[in-house]
C-alpha positions as CSV (number, residue, x, y, z in Angstrom):
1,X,0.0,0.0,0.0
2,X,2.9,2.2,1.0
3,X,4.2,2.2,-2.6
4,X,1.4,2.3,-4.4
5,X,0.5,5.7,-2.4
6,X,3.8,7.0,-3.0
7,X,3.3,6.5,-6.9
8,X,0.4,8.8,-6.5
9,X,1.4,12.0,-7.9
10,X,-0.5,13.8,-5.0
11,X,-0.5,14.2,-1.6
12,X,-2.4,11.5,-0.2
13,X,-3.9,9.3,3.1
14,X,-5.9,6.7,3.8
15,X,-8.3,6.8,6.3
16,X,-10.1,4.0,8.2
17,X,-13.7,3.4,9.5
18,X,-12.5,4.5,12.7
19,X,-11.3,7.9,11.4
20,X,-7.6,6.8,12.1
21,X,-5.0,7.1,9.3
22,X,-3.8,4.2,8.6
23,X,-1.3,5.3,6.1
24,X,0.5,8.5,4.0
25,X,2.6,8.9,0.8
26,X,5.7,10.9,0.9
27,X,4.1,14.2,0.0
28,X,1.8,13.8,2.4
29,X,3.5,13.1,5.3
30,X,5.8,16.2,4.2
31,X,2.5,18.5,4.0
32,X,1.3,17.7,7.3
33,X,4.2,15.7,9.6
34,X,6.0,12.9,9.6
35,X,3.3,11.4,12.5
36,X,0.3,11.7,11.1
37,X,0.2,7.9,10.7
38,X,-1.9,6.7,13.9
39,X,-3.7,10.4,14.3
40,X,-7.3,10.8,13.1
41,X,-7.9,12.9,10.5
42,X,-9.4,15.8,12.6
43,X,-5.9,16.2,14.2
44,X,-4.6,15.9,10.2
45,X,-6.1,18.8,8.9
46,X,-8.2,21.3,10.8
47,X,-10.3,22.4,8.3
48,X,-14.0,22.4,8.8
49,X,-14.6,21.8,5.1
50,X,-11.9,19.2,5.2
51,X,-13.7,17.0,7.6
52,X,-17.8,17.3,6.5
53,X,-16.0,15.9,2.7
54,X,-13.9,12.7,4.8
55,X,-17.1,12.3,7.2
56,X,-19.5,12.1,4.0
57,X,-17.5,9.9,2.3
58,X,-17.3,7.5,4.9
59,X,-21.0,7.4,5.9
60,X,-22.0,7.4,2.2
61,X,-19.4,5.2,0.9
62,X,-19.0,7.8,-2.0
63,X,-16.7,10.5,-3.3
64,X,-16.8,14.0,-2.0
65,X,-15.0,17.4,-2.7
66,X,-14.2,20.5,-1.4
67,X,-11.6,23.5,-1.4
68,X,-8.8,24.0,1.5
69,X,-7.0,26.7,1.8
70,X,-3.9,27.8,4.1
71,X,-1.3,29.6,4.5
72,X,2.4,27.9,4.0
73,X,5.1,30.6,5.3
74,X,3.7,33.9,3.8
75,X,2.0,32.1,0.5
76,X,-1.5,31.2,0.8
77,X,-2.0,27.9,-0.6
78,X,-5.2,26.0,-2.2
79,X,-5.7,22.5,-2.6
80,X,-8.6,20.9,-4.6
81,X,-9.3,18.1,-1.8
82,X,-11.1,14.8,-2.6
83,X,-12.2,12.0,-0.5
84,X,-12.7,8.8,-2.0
85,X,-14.3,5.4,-0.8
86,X,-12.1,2.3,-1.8
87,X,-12.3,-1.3,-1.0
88,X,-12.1,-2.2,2.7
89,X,-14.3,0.7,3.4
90,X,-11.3,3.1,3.7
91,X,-11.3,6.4,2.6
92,X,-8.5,7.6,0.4
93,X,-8.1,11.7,0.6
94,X,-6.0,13.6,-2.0
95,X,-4.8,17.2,-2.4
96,X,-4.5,18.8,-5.6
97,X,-2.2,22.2,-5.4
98,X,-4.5,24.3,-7.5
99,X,-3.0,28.1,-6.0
100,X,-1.6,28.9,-9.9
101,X,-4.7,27.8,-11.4
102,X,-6.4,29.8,-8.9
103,X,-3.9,33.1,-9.6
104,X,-4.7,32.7,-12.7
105,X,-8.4,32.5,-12.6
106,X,-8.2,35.9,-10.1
107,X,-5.7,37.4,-13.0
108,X,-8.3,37.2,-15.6
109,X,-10.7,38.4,-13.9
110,X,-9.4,41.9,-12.5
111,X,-7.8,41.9,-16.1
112,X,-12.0,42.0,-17.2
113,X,-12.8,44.7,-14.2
114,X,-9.9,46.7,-14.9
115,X,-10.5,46.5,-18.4
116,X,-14.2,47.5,-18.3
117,X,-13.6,50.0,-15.9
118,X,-10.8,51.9,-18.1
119,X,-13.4,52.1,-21.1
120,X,-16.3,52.7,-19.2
121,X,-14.3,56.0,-18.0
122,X,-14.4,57.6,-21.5
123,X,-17.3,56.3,-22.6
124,X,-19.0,58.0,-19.5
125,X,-17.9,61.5,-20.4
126,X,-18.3,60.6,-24.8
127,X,-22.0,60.1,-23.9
128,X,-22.3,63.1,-21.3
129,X,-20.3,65.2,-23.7
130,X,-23.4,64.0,-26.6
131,X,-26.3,64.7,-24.2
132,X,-24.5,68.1,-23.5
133,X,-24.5,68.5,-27.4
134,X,-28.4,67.6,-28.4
135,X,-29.6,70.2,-25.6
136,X,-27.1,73.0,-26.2
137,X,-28.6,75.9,-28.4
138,X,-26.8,76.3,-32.0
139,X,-25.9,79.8,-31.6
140,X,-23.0,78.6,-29.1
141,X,-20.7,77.0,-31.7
142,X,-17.4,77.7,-29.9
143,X,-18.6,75.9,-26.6
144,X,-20.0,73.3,-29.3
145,X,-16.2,73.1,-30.2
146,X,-14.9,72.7,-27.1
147,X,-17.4,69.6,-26.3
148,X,-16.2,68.3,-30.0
149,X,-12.5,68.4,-28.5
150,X,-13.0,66.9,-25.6
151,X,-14.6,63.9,-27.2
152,X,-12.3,63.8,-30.0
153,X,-9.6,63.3,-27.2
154,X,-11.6,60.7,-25.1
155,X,-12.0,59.2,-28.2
156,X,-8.3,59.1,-28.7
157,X,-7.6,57.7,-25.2
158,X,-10.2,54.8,-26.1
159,X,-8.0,54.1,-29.4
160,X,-4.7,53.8,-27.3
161,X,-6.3,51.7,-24.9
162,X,-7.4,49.2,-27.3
163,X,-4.3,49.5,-29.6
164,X,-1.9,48.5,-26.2
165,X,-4.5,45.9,-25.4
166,X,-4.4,44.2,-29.3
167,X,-0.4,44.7,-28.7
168,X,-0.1,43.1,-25.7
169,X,-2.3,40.1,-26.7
170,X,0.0,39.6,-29.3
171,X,3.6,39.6,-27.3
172,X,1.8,37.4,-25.1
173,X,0.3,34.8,-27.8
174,X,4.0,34.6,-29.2
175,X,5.9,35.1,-25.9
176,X,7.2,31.3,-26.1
177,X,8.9,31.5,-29.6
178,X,12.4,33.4,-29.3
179,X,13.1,35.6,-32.2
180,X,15.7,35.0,-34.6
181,X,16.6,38.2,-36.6
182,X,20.0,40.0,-36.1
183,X,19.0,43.6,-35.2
184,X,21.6,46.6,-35.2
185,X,20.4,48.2,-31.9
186,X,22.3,51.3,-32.3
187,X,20.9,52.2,-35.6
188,X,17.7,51.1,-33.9
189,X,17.7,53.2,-31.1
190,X,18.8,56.1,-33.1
191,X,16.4,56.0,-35.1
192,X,13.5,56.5,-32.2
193,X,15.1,59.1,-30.9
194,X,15.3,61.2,-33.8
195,X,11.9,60.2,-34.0
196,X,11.1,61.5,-30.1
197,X,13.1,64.5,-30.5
198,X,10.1,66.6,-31.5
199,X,7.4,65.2,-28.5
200,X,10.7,66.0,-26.0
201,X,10.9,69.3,-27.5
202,X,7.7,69.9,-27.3
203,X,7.9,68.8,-23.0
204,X,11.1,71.4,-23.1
205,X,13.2,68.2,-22.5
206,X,16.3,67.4,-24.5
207,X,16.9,63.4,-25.7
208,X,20.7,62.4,-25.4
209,X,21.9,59.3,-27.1
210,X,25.8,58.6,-28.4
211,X,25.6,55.5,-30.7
212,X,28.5,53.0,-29.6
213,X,31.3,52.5,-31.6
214,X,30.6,49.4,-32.2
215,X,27.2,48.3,-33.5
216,X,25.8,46.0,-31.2
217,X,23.7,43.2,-32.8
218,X,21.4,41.1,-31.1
219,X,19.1,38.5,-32.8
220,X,15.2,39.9,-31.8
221,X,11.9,40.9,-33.4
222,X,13.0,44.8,-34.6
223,X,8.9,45.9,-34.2
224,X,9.0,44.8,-30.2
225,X,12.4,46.5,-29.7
226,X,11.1,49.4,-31.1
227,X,8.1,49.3,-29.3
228,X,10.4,48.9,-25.9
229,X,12.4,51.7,-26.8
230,X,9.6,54.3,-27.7
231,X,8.1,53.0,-24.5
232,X,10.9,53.5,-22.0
233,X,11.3,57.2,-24.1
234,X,8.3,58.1,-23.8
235,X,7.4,57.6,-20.1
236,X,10.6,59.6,-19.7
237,X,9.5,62.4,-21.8
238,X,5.9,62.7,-19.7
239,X,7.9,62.0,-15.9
240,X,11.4,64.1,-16.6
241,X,10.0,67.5,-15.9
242,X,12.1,69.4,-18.6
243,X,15.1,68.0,-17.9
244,X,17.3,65.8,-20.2
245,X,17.2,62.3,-20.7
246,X,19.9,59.8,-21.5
247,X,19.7,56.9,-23.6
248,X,22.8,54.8,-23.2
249,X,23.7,51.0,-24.6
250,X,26.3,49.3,-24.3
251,X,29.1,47.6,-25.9
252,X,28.8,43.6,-25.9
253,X,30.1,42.3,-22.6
254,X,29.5,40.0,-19.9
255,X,26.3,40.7,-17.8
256,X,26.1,39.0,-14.8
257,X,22.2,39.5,-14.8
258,X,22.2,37.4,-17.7
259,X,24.9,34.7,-16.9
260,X,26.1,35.3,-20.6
261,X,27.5,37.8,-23.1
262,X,24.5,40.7,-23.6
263,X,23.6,44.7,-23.9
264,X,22.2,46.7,-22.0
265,X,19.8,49.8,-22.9
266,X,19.1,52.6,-20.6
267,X,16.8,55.1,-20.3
268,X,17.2,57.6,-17.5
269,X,15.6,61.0,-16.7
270,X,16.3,63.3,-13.8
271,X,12.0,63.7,-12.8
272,X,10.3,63.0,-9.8
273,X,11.4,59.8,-9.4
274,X,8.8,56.8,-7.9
275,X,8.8,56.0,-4.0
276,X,10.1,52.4,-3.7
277,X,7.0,50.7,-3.1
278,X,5.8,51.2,-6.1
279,X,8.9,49.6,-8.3
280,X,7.9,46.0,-7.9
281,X,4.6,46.9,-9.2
282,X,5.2,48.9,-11.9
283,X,5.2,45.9,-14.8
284,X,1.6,44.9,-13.5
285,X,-1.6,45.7,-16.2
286,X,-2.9,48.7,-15.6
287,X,-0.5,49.5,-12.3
288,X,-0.4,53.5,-12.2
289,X,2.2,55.3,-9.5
290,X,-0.3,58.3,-10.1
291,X,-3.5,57.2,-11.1
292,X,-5.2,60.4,-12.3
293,X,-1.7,62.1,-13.3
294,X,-1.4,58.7,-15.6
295,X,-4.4,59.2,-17.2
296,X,-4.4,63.3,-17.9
297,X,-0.8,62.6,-19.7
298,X,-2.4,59.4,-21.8
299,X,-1.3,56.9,-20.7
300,X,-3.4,53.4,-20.5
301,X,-1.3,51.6,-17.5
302,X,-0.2,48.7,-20.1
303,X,3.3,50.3,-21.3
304,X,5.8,48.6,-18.8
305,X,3.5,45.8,-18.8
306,X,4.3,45.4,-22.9
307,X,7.4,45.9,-22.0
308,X,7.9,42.9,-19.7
309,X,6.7,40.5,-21.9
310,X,8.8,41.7,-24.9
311,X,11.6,41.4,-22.9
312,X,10.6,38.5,-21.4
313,X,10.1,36.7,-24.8
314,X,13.5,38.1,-25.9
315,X,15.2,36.2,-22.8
316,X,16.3,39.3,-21.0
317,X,15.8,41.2,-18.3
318,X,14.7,44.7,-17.0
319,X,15.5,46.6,-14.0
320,X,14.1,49.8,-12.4
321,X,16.0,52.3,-9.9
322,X,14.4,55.5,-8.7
323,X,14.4,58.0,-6.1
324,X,12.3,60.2,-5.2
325,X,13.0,63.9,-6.0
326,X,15.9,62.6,-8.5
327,X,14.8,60.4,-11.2
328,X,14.2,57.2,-12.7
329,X,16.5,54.8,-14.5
330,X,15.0,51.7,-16.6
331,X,17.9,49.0,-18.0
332,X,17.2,46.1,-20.2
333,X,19.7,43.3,-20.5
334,X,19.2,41.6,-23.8
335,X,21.3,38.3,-24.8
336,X,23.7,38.7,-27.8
337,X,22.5,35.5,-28.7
């Protein structure tokens, strides 16, 4: 019995009439103690739910199920629990880890709220904006044009949101297949911030990039570096509060951060910088330091985020630094190959 328990891939028991386990797997008897053998199964788990499914099982001679959930150092944990009846009148009880499955369930649904709820924001004001409109007399066209504005910019924010949405779907649908095109960064890079320099000159900040000497070449998908770049400028260009920002990237060396041979790109502005709490959090969908400041500048909350899983699929890595009062500086460490 003992080795057919321990070819289970679950945690498992078996329990007798007399609510006495009578034997454990491996996994089991490292969930809950290496003496739970010769305990009853009250003493096992203390779990309310735990015991109606074993107690049912046993008076019904059936199957029953429930949900536990604890806490295992600072992770909560959540097993899918079933209670079997076998021959011999025993009860057999499993547990099923199901905590990613549940994440991942809880993702997808605040992914829906805070979806909905970022598109229910403009759509709010478009129709207020419309029922403004149909009541307001003709003879007022430049408040008319004012209303027309304001929509033609809500509409605007709706079109980003969707667009980052569509873009992120996509890095995420392909986020498994590595990229295999040699890309000349430096030309790359160069070429977005000539492309920048106006929208910085417009913010009265100044863009700063010296091209290496050497062109550094990493194999990649040219589109999603791009995209990463005009990101990382971009945020810069809102947050730097007219001062100048430096793009760097460097020549092919070692990076420890990658156990390998790699680049790195940096983008760092001298702004207001983001209180430490908030840097762990910044990749998340639809994370804002600022919420309202975020949205009166544009942006949707899904820019870092895009940029996570680009890198991500590209095998590299990003880091964040910032204080407070003096800036924000965002690397990403990108294999040579």
């Amino acid at each position: 019995m003992k080795n057919l328990l321990n070819a289970f891939p679950l945690a498992s028991f078996i329990v007798g009439t007399d609510g006495y386990v009578v034997d454990a797997n491996d996994k089991a008897l490292s969930l809950f103690g290496q003496d739970i053998v010769g305990r009853t199964f009250l003493e096992v788990v203390r779990n309310p739910n735990v015991s109606d499914a074993i107690e049912d099982a046993l008076e019904q001679k059936s199957h029953r199920h429930c949900e536990w959930s604890t806490t295992k150092a600072t992770t909560d944990i959540v097993y899918h629990v079933t209670a079997s009846w076998i021959v011999a009148e025993d009860i057999l009880v499993t547990f099923q880890d199901v905590t990613d499955i549940e994440h991942s369930l809880q993702a997808r649904q605040e992914f829906v709220t805070n979806v909905s709820h970022e598109l229910k924001t403009p759509l709010t004001a478009m129709l207020g904006f419309l029922e403004t409109l149909q009541l307001m007399d003709t003879s007022e066209p430049e408040a008319q044009r004012r209303f027309i504005v304001m929509m033609a910019q809500e509409t605007q924010r709706m079109n980003r949101l969707v667009s980052d949405l569509l873009s992120l779907n996509s890095v995420q649908a392909n986020e498994r297949i590595r990229p295999s095109d040699p890309i000349d960064l430096g030309t790359l890079i160069e070429n977005v911030v000539a492309n920048l320099q106006g929208l910085a000159t417009q913010s009265q900040t100044q863009l700063i990039f010296t091209p290496p000497q050497k062109a550094p070449v990493v194999f990649g998908d040219g589109d999603q570096l791009r995209q990463v770049a005009i990101n990382l400028i971009e945020n810069a260009i809102k947050y730097a509060r007219s001062s100048d920002i430096v793009i760097s990237l460097s020549d092919e060396a070692y990076q420890p951060m990658l156990r390998r041979e790699g680049i790195v790109l940096t983008v760092e502005d001298h702004g207001s910088g983001i209180a430490a709490i908030h840097i762990p959090r910044l990749t998340e969908r639809f994370y804002r330091v600022d919420d309202h400041r975020g949205r009166d500048i544009g942006g949707t909350g899904l820019g870092l985020s895009i940029v996570k899983h680009i890198v991500s699929r590209h095998r590299g890595r990003i880091r964040i630094k910032s204080t407070l009062g003096r800036g924000s500086q965002f690397s990403i460490y990108l294999p040579k190959n």
